[in-house]
N, C-alpha and C positions, 0 to 999 in steps of 0.2 A: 346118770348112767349106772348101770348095774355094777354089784360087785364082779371085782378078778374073777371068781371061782365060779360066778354064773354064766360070765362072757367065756372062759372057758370052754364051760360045758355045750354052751349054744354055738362057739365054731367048731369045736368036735364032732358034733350031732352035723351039724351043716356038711363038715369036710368029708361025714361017713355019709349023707345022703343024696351027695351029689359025684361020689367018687373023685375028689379035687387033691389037687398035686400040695397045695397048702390052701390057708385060710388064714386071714388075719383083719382085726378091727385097729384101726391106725387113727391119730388125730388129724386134721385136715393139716396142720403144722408139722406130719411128718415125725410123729414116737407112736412109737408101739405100745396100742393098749395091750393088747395082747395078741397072737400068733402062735398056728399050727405050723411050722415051714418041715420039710424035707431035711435027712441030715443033710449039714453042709451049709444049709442055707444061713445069709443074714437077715435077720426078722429088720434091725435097724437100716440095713438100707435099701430091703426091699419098701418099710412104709416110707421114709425119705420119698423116694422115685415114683411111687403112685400115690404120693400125698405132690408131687409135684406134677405128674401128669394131670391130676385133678386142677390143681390150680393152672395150667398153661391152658386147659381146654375153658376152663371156664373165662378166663382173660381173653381168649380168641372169639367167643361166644360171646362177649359182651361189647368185645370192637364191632361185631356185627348187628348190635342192638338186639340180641339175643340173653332169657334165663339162661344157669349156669346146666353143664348135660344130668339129666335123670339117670345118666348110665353113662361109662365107659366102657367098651370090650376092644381089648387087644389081641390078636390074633399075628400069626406067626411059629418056624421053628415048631409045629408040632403039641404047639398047645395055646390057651385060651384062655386070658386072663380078663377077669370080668370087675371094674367097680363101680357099686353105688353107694351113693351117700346115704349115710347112716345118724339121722339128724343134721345139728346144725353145724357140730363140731368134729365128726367121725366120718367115716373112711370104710363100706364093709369090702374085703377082695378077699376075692378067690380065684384059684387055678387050675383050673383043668384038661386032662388031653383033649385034642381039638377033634378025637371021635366021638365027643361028649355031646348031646346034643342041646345046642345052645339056648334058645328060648327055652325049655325047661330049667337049665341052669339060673338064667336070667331071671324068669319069676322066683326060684325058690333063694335065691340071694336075695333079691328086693324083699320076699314076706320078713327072712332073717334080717337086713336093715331095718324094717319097721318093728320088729323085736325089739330090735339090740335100743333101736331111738328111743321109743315108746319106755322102756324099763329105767 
């Protein structure tokens, strides 16, 4: 994985060209590579909760003899939180108002997971 100061910069770039409420690359175990949140926010237990939603979907997905999902998007409350996995061991999420228009969002987080994986 890239360094801090490059994963940074690639969810900065992400969080400004998607217009997103935060951005964060998390390990599927739930710490924080790194995180753009809102003040106020906990970077620590927002990856915690979607490093676990990750994993409850993919356990539910494989009781059904199903791969683990290519995406999550949660919706709700006025906004739009979207995650895909980011190689084998990362987490890429972001969050957006939910007047965001979604499939754009969707692609342009998956080309940034295939970044963040790839480096």
């Amino acid at each position: 994985m890239m360094a801090a100061r490059n994963v940074g910069a690639l969810l900065g770039d992400l969080k400004n060209r998607i217009g997103a409420i935060a951005t964060a690359l998390v390990s599927r175990n739930g710490l924080v590579v790194h995180a753009e949140m809102p003040s106020g926010g906990h970077a620590e237990t927002f990856a915690v909760m979607c490093a676990t939603i990750l994993g409850a979907a993919a356990t539910a997905r494989s009781e059904v003899g199903r791969t683990p999902p290519e995406r999550i998007v949660v919706e709700g409350g006025g906004s739009q939180l979207i995650m895909v996995p980011a190689g084998r061991q990362a987490l890429l999420v972001a969050a957006v108002d939910e007047s965001t228009e979604l499939r754009a969002v969707v692609d342009e987080v998956a080309r940034f997971a295939d970044l963040l994986a790839t480096s």
